[in-house]
KEVEXFI-413469 format. One record per residue: residue number from 1; x, y, z of N, C-alpha, C in turn. Coordinates in steps of 0.001 Angstrom, whole numbers, plus 524288, in hexadecimal, padded with zeros to 5 digits. Layout:
SITE   i   n_X   n_Y   n_Z  ca_X  ca_Y  ca_Z   c_X   c_Y   c_Z
SITE NUM     X     Y     Z     X     Y     Z     X     Y     Z
...
This chain:
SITE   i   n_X   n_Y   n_Z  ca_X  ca_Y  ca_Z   c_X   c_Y   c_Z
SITE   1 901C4 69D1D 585B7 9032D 6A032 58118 90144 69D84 57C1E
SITE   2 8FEDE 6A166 5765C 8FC48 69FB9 572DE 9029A 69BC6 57146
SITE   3 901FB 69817 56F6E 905DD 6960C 56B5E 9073B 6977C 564E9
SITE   4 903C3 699B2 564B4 902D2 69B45 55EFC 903E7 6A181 55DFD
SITE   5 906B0 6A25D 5593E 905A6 6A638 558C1 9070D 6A901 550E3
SITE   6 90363 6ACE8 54F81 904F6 6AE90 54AB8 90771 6B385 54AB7
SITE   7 90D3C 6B4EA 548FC 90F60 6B93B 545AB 90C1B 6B822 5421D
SITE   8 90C43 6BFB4 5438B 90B90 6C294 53C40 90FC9 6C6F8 53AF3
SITE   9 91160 6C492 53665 91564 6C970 534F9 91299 6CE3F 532E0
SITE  10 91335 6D1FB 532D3 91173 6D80C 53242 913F1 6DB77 52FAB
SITE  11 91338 6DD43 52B12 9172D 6E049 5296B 913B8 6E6C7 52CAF
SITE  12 91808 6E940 52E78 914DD 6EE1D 52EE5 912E3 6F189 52A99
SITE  13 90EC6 6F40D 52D1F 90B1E 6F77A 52857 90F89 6FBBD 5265B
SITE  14 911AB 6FBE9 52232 9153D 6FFC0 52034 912AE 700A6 51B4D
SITE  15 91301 70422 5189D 912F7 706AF 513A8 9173E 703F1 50FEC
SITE  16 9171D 700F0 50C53 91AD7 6FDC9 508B6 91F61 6FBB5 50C32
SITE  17 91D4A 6F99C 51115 92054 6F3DC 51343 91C21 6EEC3 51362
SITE  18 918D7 6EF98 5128F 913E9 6E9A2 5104C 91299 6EA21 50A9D
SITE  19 910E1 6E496 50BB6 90E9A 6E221 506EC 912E4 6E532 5001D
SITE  20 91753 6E4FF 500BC 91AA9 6E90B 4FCBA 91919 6E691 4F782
SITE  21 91927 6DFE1 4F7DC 91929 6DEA8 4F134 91292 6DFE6 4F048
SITE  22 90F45 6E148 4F319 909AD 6E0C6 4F1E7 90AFD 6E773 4EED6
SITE  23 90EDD 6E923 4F34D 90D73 6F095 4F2AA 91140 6F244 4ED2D
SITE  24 91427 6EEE7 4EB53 915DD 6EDFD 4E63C 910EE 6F039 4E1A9
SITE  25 90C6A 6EDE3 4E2AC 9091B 6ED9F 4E0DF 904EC 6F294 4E016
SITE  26 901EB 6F422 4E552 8FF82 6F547 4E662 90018 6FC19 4EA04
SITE  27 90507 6FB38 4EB3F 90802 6FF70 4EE3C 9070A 6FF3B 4F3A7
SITE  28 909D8 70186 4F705 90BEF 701C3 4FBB3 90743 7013F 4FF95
SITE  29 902FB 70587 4FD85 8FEB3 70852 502AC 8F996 70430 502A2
SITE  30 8F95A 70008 4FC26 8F545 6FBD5 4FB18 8F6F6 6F87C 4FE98
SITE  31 8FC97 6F5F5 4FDE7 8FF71 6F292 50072 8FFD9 6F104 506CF
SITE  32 90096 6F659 5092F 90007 6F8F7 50EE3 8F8EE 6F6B8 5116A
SITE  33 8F595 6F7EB 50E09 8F116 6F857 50D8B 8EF17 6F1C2 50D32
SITE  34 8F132 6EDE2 509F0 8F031 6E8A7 50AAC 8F300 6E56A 50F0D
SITE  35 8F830 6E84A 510B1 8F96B 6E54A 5154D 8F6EA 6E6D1 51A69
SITE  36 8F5A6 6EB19 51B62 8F2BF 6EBC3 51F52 8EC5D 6E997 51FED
SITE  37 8EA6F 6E7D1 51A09 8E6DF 6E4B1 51A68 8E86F 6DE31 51D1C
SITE  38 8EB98 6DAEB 51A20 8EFCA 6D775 51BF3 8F086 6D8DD 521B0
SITE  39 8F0D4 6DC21 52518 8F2FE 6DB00 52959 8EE09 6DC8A 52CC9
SITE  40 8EA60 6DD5E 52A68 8E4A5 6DDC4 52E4E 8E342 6D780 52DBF
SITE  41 8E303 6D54C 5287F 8DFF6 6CE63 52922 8E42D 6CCA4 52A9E
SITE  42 8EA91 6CD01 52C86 8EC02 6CA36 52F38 8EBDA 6CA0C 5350D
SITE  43 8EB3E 6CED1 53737 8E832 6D02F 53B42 8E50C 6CD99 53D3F
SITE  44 8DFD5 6CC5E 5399E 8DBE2 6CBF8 53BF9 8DD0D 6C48D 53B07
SITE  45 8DFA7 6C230 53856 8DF73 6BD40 538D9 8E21A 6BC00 53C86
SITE  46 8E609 6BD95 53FB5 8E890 6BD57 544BB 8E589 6C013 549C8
SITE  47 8E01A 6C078 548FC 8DF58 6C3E6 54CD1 8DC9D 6BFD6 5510D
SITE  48 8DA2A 6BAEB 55010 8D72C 6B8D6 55332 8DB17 6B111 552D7
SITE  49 8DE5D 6B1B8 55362 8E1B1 6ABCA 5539D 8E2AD 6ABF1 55969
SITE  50 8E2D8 6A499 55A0F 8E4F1 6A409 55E8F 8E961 6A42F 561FA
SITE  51 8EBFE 6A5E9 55C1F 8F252 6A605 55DB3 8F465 6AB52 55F86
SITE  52 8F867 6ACE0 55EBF 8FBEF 6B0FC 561EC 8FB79 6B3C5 55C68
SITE  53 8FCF5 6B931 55B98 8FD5D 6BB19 55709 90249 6BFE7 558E2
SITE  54 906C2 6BF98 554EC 90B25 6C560 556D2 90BF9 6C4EE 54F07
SITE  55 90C2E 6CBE7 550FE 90BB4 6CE36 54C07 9126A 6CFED 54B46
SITE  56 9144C 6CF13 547CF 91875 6CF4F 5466E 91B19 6D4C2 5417C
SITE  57 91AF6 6DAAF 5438C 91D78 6DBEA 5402C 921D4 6DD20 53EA9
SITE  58 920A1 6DF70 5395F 926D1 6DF3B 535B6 929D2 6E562 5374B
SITE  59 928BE 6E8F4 53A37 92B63 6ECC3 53D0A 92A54 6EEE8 540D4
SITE  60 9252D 6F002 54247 922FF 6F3C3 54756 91EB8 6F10E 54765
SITE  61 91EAD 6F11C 54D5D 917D0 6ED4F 54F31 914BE 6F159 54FE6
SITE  62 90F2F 6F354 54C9B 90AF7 6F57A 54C2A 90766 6F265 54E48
SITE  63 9053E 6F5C4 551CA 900A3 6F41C 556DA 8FC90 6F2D7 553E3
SITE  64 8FC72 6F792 54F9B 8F636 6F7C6 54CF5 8F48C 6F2DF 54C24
SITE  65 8F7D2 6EFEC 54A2E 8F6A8 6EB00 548D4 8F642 6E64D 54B0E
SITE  66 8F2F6 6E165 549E5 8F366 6DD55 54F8D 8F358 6DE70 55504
SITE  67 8EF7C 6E1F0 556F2 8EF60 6E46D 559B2 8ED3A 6DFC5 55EEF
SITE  68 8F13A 6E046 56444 8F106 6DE7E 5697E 8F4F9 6D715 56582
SITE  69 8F741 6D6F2 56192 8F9DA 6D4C0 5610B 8FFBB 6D4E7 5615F
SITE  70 90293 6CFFD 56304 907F0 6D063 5628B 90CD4 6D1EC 55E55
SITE  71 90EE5 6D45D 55ECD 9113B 6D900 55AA8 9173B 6D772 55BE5
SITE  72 91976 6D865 55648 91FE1 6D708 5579B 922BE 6D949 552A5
SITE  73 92677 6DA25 551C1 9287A 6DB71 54DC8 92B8D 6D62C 549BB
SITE  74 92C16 6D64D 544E5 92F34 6D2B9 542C5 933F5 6D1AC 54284
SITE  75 936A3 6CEBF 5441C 93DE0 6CEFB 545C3 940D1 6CC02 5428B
SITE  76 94481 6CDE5 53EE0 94790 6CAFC 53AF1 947BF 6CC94 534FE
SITE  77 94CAC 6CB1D 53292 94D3A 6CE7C 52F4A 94B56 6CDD7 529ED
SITE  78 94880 6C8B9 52978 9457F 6C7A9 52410 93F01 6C646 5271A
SITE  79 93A9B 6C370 521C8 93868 6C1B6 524F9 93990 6BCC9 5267A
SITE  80 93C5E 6B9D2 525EB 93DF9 6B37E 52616 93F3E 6B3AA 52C66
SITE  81 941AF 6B864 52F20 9458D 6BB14 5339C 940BA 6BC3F 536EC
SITE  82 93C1F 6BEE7 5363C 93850 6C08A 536BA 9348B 6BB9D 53897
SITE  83 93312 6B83F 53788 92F0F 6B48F 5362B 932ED 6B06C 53ABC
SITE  84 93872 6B065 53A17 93896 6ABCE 53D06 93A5F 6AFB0 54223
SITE  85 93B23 6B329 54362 93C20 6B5A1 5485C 935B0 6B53E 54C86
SITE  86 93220 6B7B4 547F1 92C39 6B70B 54907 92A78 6B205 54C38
SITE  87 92BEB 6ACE1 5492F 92C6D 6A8D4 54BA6 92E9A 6A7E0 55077
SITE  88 93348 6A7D7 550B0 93830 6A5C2 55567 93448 6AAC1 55AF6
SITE  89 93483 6AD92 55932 9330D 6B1C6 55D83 92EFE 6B004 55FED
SITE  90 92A87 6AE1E 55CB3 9261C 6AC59 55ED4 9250C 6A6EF 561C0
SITE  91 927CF 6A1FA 55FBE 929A0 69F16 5610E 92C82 69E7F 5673D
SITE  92 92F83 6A267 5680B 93233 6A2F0 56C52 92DA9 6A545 56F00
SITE  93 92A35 6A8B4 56ECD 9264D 6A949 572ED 92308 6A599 5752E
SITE  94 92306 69FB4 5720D 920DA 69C7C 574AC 91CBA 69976 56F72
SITE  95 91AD8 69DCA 56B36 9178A 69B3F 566B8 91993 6960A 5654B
SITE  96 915E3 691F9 564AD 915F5 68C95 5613E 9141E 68D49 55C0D
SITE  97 91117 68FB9 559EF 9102C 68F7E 5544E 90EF8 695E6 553B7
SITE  98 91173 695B6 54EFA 9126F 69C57 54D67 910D3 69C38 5484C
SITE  99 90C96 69FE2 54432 90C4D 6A302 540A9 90DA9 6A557 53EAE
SITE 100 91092 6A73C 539C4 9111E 6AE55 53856 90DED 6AC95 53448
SITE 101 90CBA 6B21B 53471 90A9D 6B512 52F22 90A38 6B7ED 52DEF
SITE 102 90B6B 6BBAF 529B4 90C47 6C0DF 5273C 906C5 6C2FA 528CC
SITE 103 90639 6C7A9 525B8 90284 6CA4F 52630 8FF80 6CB9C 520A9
SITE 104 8FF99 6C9F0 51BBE 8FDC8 6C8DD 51640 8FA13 6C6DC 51525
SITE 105 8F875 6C4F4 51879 8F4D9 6BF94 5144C 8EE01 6BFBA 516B5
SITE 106 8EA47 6C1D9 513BF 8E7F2 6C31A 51391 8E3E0 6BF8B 513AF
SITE 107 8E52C 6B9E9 51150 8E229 6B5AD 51348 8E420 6B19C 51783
SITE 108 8E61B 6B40D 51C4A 8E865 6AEA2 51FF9 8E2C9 6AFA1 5224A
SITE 109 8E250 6ACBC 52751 8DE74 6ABFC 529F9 8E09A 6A98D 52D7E
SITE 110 8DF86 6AB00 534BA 8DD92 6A85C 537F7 8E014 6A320 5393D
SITE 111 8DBF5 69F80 53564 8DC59 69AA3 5334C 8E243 6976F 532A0
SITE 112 8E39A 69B5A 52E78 8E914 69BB0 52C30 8ED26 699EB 531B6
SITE 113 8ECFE 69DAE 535E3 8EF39 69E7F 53927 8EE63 69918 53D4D
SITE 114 8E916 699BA 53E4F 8E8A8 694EC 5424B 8E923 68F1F 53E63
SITE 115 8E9CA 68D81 53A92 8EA80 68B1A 536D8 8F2B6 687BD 5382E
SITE 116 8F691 68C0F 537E9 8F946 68DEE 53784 8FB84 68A90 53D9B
SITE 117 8F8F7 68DA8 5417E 8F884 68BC6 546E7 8F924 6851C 54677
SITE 118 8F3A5 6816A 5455B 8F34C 67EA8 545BE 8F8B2 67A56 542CA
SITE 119 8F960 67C1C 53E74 8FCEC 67B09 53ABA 90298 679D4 54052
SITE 120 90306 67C78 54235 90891 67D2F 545DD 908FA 67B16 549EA
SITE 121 90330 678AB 54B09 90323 67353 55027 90620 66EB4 54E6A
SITE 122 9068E 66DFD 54975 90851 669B5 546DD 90DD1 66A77 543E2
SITE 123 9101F 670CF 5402F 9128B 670D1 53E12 915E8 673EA 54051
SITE 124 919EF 6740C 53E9D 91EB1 678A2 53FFD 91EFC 67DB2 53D04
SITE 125 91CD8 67E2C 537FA 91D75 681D1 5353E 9168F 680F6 53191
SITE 126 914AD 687E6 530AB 90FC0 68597 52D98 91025 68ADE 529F9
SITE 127 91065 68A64 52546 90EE3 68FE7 5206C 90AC2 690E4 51E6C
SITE 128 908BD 69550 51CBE 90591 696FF 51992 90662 6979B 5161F
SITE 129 9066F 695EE 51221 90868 69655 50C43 9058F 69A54 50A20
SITE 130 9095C 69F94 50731 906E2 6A505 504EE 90748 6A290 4FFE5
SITE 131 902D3 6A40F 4FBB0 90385 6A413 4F737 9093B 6A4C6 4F23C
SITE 132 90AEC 6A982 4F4FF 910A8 6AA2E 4F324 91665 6A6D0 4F368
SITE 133 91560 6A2CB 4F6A6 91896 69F2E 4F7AD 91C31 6A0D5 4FD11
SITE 134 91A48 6A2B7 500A9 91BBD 6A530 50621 916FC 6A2F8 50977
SITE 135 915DD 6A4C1 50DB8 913D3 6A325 51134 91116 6A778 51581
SITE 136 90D38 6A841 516E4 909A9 6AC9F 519BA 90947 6AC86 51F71
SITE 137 90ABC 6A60C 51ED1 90BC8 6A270 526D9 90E3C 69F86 52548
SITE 138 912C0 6A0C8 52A96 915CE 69CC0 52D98 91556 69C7F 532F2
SITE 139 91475 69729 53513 912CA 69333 53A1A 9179E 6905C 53B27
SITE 140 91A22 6912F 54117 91CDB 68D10 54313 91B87 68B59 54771
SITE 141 91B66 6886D 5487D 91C06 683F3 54E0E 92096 683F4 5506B
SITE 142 925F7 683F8 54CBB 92A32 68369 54CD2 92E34 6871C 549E1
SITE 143 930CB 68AAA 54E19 93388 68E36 54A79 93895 68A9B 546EC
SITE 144 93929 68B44 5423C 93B9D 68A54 53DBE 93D33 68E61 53BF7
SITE 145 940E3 6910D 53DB7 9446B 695ED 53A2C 945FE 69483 534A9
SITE 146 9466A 68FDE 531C2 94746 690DC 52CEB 94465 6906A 529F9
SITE 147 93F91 69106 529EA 93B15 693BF 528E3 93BCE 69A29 52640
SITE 148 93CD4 69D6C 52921 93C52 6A2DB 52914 943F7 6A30F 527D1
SITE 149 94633 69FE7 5257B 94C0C 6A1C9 52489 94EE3 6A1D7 51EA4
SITE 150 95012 6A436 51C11 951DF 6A390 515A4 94E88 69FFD 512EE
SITE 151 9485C 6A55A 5127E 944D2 6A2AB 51102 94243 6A85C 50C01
SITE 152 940D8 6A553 50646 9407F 6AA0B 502FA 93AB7 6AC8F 5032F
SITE 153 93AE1 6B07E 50664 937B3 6B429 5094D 93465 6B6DB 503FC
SITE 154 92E05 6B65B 50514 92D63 6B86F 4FFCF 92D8A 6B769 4FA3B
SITE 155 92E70 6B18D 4F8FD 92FC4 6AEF3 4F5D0 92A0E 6A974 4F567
SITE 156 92A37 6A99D 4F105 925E3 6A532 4F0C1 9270F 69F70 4F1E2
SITE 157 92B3D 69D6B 4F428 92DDD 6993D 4F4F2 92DE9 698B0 4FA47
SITE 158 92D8A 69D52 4FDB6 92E1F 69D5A 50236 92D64 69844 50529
SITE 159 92898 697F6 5055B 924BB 692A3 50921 9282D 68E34 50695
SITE 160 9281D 68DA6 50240 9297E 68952 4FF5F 92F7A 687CD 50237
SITE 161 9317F 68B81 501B2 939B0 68BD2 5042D 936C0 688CB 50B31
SITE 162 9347D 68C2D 50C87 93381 68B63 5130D 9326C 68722 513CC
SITE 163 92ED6 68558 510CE 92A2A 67FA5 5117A 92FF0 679F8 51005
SITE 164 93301 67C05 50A9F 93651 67823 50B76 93B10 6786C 5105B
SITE 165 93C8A 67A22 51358 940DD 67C62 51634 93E48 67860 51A9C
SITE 166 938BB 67A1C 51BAF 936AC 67797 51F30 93480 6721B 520A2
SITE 167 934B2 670D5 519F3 935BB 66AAB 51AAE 93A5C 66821 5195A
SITE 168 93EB9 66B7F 51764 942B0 66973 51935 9445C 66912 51E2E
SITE 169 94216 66BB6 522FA 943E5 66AA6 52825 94029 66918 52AAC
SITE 170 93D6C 66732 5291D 939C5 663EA 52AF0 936C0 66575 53034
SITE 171 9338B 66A49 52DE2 92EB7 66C97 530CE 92A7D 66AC8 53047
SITE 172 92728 66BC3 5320F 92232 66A59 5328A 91E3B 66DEE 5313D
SITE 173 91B1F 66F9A 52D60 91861 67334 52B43 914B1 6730F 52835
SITE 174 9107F 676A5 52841 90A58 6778C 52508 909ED 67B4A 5220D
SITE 175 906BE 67B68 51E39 90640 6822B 51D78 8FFED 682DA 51C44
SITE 176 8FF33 6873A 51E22 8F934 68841 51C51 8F74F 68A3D 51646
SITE 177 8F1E4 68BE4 51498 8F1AA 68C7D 50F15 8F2AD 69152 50C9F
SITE 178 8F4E9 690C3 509D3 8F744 69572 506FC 8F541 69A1D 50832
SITE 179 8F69E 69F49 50684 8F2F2 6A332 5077E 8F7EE 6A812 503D3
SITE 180 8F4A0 6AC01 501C7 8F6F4 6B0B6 4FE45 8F851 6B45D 50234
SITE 181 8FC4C 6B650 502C6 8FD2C 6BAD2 5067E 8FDC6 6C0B5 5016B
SITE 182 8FE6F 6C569 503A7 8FD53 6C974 4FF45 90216 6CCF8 4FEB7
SITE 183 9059F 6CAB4 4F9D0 909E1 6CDAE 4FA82 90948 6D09F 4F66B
SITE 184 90667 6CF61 4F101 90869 6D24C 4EDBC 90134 6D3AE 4EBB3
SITE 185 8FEA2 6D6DE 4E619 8F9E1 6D884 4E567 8F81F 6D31F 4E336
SITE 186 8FB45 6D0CF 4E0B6 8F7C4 6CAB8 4DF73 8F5C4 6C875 4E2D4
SITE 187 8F8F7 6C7E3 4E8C7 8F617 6C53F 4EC77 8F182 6C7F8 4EF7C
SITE 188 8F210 6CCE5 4EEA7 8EE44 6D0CA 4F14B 8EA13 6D050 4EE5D
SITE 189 8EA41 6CEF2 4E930 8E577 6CF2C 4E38A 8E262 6CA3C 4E90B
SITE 190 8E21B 6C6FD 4EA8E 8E07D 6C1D8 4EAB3 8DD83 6C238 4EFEC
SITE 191 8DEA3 6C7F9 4F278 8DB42 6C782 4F6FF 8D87E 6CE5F 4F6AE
SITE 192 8D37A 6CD92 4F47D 8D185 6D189 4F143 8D038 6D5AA 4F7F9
SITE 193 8CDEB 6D570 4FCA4 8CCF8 6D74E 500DA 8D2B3 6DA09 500A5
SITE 194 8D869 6D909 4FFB0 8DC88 6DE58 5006F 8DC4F 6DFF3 4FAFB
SITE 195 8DC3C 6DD26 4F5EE 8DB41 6E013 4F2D6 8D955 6E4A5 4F1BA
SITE 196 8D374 6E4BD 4F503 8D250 6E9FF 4F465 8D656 6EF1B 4F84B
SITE 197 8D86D 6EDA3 4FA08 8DC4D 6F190 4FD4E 8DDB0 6F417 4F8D2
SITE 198 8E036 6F2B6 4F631 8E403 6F4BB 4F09F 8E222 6F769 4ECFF
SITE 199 8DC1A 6F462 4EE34 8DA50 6F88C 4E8B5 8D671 6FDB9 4EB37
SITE 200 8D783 6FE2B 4F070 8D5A2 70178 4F391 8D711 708F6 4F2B7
């Protein structure tokens, strides 16, 4: 059995249930229109790894997508509930080093991922630091539930709260190089290829 493996969380394709603070902006059907771009390059950067890949969504598992991949629904009542259920579940199937990663970010790569991997031969915990002060990947070796527990979700402090928690209990951890994920039109300004979606 692979040892490895990456969640991706998924929001399903809905009409004003994605990307909302971008669609603040831009409105509902632009918004709809850049995440489904977002969830084709995350697609295709999960499409050729050596690891295991299960797609994780947020209400109903759609075939269309990740197709002859492993499909599951998201279980728990925040995402903090979500993210560490994702974990424990996978863990118990037998995985040694585990991934998540949303489905946003328009510059991960591959790389990123097997990067990530390597990081977890050595560490217990490894992040991707998002521009916003949150995080795009999380890597364990070692499940750590207080990680994912009374943690300010969405908040630019996030990583910062986590990263100290985690050396107060004395984990072991890396993080890889930063990267912009696309929540709102400022961050969308910066990656001109979805830009043009909008002005489509």
């Amino acid at each position: 059995m692979n040892k490895e493996l990456v969640i991706v969380f998924v929001k399903n394709i809905q009409l004003g249930k994605v990307k909302t603070r971008l669609a603040k902006t831009v409105g509902d059907e632009k918004a709809l229109k850049v995440y489904k771009a977002l969830l084709e390059i995350t697609e295709n950067v999960t499409q050729n790894l050596d690891s295991d890949v299960c797609i994780h969504f947020s209400e109903s598992i759609d075939e269309t997508l990740w197709k002859n991949t492993d499909k599951t629904i998201q279980q728990g009542e925040n995402l903090g509930d979500r993210m560490k259920n994702a974990f424990k579940t996978s863990f118990e199937k037998g995985y040694e080093r585990i991934v998540l990663i949303g489905s946003d970010l328009p510059s991960l790569t591959t790389k990123h991922l097997n990067t990530a991997f390597n990081k977890l031969q050595n560490h217990e915990v490894v992040f991707g630091p998002a521009e916003d002060g949150g995080y795009y990947l999380v890597g364990l070796s070692k499940m750590h539930d207080f990680i994912f527990e009374n943690k300010p979700w969405s908040e630019t402090h996030l990583l910062k709260t986590t990263l100290n928690e985690i050396k107060s209990q004395k984990a072991t951890y890396d993080v890889l190089e930063t990267l912009n994920d696309i929540d709102t039109i400022e961050d969308l300004k910066t990656f001109p290829q979805l830009t043009k979606l909008i002005l489509q």
